[in-house]
N, C-alpha and C positions, 0 to 999 in steps of 0.2 A: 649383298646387303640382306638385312633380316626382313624379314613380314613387317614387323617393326618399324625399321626404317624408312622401306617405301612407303607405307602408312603415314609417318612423317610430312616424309618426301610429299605425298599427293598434298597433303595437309596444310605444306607451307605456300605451295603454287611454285610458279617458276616453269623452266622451260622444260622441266624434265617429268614434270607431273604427269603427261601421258604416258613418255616411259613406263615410267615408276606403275601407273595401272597397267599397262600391257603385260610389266612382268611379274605383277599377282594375277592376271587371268592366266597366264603358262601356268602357274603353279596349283592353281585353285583343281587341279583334277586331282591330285594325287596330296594337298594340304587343305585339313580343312580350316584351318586357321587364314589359309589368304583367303580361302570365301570368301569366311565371314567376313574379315576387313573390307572385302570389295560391295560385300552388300552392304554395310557401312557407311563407306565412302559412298556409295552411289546416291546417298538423299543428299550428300552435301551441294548447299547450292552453285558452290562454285563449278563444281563434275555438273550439275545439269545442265549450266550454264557456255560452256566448252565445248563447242561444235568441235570435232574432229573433221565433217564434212555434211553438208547440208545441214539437214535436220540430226545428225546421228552427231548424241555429246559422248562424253567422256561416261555418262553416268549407263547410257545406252548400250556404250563398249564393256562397260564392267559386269552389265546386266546379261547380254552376249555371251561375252565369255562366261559366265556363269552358267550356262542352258547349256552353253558346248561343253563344259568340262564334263557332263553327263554322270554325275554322281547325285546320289540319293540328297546328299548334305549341300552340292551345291546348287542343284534347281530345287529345294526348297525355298535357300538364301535368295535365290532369281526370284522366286516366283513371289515372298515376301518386298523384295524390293521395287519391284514390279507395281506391285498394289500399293508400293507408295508415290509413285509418279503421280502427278496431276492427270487428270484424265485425257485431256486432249493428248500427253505425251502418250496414255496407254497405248488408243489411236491411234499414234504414228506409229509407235512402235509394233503394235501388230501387223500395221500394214507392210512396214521394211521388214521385217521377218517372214512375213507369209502367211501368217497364220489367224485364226479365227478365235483362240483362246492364249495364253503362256502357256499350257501347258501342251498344246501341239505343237509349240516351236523348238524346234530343232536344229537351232545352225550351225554351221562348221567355219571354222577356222582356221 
């Protein structure tokens, strides 16, 4: 499927819609075109609203994988999508990461 498509794909919901973001974060190291779609997707409120597990949504996994893909173009996209989270989410999300700012976090996947 195209960047395009999963984009779609997250867009419509359904069962596959975490798929569909899993496999723009594989992509997002070496295209920057799924990035950006994933920091995109990540304010929709549906991704925020989509626990994967605990407190970690869809929108959190997309953010994720964006910091691991470790490219200039996509933890800029993280770090923009980031500062769009409500702040309480900033908070969690620093805390499940480890880190003290976004820009020290560096997780693997």
């Amino acid at each position: 499927m195209s960047n395009e498509d999963l984009t779609e794909l997250v867009q419509r919901g359904g069962p596959y819609r975490g798929k569909a973001v899993f496999e723009l974060v594989d992509r997002a190291a070496t295209d920057d075109d799924a990035a950006t779609r994933l920091g995109d997707l990540s304010r929709l409120p549906a991704l925020r609203d989509d626990r994967v597990f605990h407190l970690v949504s869809l929108s959190w996994a997309a953010i994720i994988g964006l910091l691991a893909a470790e490219t200039a173009h996509s933890r800029s996209v993280a770090y923009a999508a980031f500062h769009a989270l409500p702040a309480a989410d900033q908070t969690g999300f620093l805390t499940y990461v480890k880190a003290e700012r976004i820009e020290d976090a560096h997780p693997r996947i």
